[in-house]
BAMINU-279889 format. One line per 3 residues: number of its first residue (from 0); their letters; for each residue x, y, z of N, C-alpha, C. Coordinates in Angstrom, 1 decimal. Layout:
N
NUM) A) X:Y:Z:X:Y:Z:X:Y:Z ~ ...;
//
This chain:
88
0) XXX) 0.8:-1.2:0.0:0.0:0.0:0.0:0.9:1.2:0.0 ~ 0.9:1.7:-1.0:1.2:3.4:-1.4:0.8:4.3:-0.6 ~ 1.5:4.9:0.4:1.1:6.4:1.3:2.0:7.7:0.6;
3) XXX) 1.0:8.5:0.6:1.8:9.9:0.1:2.6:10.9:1.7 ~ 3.6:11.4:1.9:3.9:12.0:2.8:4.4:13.4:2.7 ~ 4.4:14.0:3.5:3.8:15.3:2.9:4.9:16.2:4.4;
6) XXX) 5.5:17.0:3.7:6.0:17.7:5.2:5.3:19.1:4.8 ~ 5.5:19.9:7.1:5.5:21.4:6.6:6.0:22.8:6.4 ~ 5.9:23.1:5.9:6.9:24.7:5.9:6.2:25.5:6.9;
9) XXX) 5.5:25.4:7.7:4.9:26.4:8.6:5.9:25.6:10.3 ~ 5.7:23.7:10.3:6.3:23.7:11.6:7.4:22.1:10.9 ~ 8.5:23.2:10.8:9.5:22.1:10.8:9.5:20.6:11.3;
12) XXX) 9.9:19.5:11.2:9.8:18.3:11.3:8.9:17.5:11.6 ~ 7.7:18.2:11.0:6.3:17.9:11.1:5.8:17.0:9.5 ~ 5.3:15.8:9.2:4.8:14.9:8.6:3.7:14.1:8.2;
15) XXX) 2.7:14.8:7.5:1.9:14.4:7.3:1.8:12.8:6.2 ~ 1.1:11.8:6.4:1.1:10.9:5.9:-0.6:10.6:5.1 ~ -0.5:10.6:4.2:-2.3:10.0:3.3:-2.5:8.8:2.7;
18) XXX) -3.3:8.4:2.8:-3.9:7.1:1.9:-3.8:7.7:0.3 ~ -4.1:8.4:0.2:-4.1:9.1:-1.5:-3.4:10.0:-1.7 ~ -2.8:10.5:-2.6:-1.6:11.5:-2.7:-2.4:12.5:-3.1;
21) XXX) -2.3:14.1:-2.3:-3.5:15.1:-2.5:-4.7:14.9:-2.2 ~ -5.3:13.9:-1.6:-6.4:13.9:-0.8:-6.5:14.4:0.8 ~ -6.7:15.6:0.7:-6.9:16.4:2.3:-8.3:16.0:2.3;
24) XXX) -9.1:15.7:1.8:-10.7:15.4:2.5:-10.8:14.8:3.7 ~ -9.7:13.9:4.2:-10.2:13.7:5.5:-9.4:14.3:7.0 ~ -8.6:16.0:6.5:-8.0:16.2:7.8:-8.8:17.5:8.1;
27) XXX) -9.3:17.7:8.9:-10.0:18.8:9.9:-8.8:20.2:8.9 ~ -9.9:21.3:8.9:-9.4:22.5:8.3:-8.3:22.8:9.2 ~ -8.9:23.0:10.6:-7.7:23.5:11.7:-6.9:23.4:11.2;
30) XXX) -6.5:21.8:11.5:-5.0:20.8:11.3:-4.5:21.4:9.9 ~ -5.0:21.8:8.9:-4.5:21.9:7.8:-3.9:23.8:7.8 ~ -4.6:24.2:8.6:-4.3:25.6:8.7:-2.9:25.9:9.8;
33) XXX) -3.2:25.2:10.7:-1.9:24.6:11.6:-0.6:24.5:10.5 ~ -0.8:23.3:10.1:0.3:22.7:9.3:0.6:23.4:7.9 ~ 0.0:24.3:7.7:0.5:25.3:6.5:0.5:24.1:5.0;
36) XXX) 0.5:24.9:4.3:0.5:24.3:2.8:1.4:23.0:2.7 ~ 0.7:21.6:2.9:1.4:20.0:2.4:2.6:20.8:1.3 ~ 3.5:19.8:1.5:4.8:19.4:0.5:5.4:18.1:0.2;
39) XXX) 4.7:17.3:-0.8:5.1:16.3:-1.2:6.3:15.8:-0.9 ~ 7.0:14.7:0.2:8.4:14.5:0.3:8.3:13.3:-0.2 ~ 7.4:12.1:-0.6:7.7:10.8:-0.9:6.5:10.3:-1.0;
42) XXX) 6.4:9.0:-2.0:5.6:8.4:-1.5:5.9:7.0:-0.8 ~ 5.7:6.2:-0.2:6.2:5.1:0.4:5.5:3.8:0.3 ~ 6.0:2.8:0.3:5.4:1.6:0.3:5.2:0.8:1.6;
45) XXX) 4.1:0.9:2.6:3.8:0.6:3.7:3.8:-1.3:3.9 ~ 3.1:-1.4:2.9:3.5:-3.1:2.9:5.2:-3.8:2.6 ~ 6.0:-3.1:2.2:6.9:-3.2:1.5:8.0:-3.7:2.5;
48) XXX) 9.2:-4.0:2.8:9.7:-4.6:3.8:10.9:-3.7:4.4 ~ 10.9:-2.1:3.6:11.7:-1.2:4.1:10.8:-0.6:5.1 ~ 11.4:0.1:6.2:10.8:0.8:7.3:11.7:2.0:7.5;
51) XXX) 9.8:2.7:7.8:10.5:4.4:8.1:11.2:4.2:9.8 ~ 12.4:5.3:9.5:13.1:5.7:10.9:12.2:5.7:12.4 ~ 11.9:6.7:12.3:10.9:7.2:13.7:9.6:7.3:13.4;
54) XXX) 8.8:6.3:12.7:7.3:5.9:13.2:6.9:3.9:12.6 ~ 6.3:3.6:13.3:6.1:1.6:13.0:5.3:1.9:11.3 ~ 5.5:0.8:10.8:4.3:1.0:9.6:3.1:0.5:10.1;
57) XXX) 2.8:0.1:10.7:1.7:-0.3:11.3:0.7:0.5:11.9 ~ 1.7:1.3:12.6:1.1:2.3:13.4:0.0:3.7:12.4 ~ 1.2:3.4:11.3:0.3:4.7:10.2:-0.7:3.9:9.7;
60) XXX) -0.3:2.6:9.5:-2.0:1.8:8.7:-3.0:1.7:9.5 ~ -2.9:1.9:11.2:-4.0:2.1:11.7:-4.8:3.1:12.4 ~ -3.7:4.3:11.9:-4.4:5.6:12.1:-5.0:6.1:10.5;
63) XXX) -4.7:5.5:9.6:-5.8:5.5:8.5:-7.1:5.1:8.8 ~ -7.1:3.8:9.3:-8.3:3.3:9.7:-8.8:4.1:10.8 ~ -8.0:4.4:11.2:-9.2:5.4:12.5:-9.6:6.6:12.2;
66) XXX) -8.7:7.2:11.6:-8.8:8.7:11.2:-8.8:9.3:9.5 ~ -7.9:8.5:8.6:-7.6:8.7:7.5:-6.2:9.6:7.7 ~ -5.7:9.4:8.1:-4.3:10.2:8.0:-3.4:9.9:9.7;
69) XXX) -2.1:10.3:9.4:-1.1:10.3:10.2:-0.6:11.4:10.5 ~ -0.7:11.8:11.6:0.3:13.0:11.9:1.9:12.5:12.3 ~ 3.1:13.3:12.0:4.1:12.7:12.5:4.8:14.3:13.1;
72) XXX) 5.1:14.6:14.3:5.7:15.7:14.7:6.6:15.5:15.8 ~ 7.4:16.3:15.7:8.8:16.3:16.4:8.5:15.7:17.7 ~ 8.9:15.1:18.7:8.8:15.0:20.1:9.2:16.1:21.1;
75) XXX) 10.3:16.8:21.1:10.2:18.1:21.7:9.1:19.3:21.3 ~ 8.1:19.2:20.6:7.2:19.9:19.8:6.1:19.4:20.4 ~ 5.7:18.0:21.2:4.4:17.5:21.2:3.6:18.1:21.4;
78) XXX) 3.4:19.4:21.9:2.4:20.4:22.2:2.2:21.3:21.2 ~ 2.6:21.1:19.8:2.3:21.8:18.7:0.9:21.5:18.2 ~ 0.6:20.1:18.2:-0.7:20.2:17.9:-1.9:19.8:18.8;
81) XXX) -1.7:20.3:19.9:-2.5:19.4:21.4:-3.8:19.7:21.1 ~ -3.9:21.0:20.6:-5.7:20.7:19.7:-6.4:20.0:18.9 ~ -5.5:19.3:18.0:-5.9:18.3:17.5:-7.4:17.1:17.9;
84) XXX) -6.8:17.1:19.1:-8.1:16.0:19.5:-9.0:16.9:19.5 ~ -9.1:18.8:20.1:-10.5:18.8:20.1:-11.3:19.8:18.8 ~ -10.3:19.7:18.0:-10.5:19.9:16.0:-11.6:18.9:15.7;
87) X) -10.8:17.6:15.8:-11.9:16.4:15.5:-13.5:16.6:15.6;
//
């Protein structure tokens, strides 16, 4: 399975992940007003037997199913998007 990933120019080492490459229909405006204009950095192959650095593949194939997308943001930053949950 093909994920599009997407970084932001508004909060550095921030990572957005999609099921479809250019499909924002399922992230909350906030989030997307937060994270400033997507930037295509890759697409990746989630079934595939390479693995990203700092997040499981697993982990992103089941925040698809819960949500349709993955957020990926810095760990010294965790409070960048703490509104997230109440965007939803």
């Amino acid at each position: 399975m093909l994920c599009a990933i997407y970084k932001s120019k508004k909060k550095p080492g921030s990572y957005l992940y999609l099921e479809k490459r250019d499909d924002f229909s399922s992230l909350p405006e906030a989030l997307l007003e937060q994270f400033g204009k997507p930037e295509i950095v890759m697409m990746f192959n989630l079934l595939g037997s390479k693995r990203l650095h700092s997040v499981d593949n697993q982990e992103i194939l089941e925040k698809f199913k819960q949500q349709g997308f993955y957020l990926q943001i810095p760990q010294q930053d965790d409070g960048l998007f703490n509104s997230l949950s109440e965007i939803k």
